[in-house]
C-alpha positions as CSV (number, residue, x, y, z in Angstrom):
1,X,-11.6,-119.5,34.6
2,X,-13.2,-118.1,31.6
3,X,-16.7,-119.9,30.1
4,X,-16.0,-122.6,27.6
5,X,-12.0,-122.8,27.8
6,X,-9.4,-125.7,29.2
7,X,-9.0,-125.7,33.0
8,X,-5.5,-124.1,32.6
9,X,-6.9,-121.1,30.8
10,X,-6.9,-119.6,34.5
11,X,-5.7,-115.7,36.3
12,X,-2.0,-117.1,36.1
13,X,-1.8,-117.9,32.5
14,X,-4.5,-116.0,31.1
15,X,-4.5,-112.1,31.3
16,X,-4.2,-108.2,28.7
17,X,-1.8,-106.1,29.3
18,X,-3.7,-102.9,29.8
19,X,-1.5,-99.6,30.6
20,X,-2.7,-96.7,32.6
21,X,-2.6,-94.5,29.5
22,X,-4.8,-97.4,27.2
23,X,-7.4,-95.2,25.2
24,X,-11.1,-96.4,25.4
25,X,-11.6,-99.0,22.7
26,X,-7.8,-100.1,22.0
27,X,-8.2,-103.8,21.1
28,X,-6.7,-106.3,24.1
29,X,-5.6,-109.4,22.9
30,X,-5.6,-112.8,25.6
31,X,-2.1,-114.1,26.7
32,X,-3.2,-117.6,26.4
33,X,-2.0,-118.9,23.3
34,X,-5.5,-120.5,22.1
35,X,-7.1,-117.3,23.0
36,X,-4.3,-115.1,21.1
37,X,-4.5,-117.7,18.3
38,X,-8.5,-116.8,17.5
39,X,-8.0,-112.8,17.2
40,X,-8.9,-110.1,19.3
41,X,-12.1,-110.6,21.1
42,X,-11.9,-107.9,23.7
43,X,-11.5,-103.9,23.3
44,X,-10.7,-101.8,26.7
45,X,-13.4,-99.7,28.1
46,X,-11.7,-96.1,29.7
47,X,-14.8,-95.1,31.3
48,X,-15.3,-98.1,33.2
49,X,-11.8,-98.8,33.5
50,X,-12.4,-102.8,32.4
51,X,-12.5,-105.3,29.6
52,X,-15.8,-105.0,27.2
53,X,-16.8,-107.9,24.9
54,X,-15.9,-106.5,21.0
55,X,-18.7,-107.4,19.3
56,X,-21.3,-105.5,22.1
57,X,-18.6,-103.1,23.2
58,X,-20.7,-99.7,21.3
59,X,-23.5,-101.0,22.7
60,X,-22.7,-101.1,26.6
61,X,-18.9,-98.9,26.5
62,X,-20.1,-95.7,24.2
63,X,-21.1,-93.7,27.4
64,X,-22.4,-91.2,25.3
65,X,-19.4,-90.6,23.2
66,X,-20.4,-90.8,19.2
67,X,-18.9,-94.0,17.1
68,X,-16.2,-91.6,15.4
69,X,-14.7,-90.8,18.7
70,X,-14.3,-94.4,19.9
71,X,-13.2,-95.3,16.5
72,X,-10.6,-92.4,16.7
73,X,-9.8,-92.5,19.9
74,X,-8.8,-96.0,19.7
75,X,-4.7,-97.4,19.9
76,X,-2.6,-100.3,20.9
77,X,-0.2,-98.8,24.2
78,X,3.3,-99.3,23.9
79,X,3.6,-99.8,28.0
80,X,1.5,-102.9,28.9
81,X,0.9,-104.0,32.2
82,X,-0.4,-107.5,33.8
83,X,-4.2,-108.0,34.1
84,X,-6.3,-110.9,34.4
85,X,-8.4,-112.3,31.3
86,X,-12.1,-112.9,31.7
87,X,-11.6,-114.6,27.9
């Protein structure tokens, strides 16, 4: 269960849908509705293969890669799979 939200906010109703070609930085938005309702709060980190808090995501995901590249290299998939939200 993610910090702060309802007890049904949980790995079964909660979760992105990250695809195996995801680029690093492509916004991921929560399945729950109440999470989904407030915005995107989460970006996809490629190099760590994981979800990064957005608002320290060029801090702790830019692994050396310049703020243009993230920014360019960044786009919604098409082919979303399943994964749980830490949100």
């Amino acid at each position: 269960r993610a910090r702060g939200m309802n007890m049904d906010h949980n790995f079964e109703t909660a979760y992105f849908a990250i695809s195996e070609d995801m680029k690093h930085g492509s916004p991921l938005v929560c399945s729950y509705p109440a999470c989904r309702d407030k915005g995107v709060k989460f970006l996809y980190c490629a190099f760590c293969k994981d979800t990064g808090a957005k608002r320290q995501f060029r801090e702790r995901h830019n692994h050396g890669a310049d703020d243009e590249t993230v920014r360019r290299s960044s786009q919604v998939s098409q082919t979303p799979t399943e994964t749980p939200s830490t949100s």
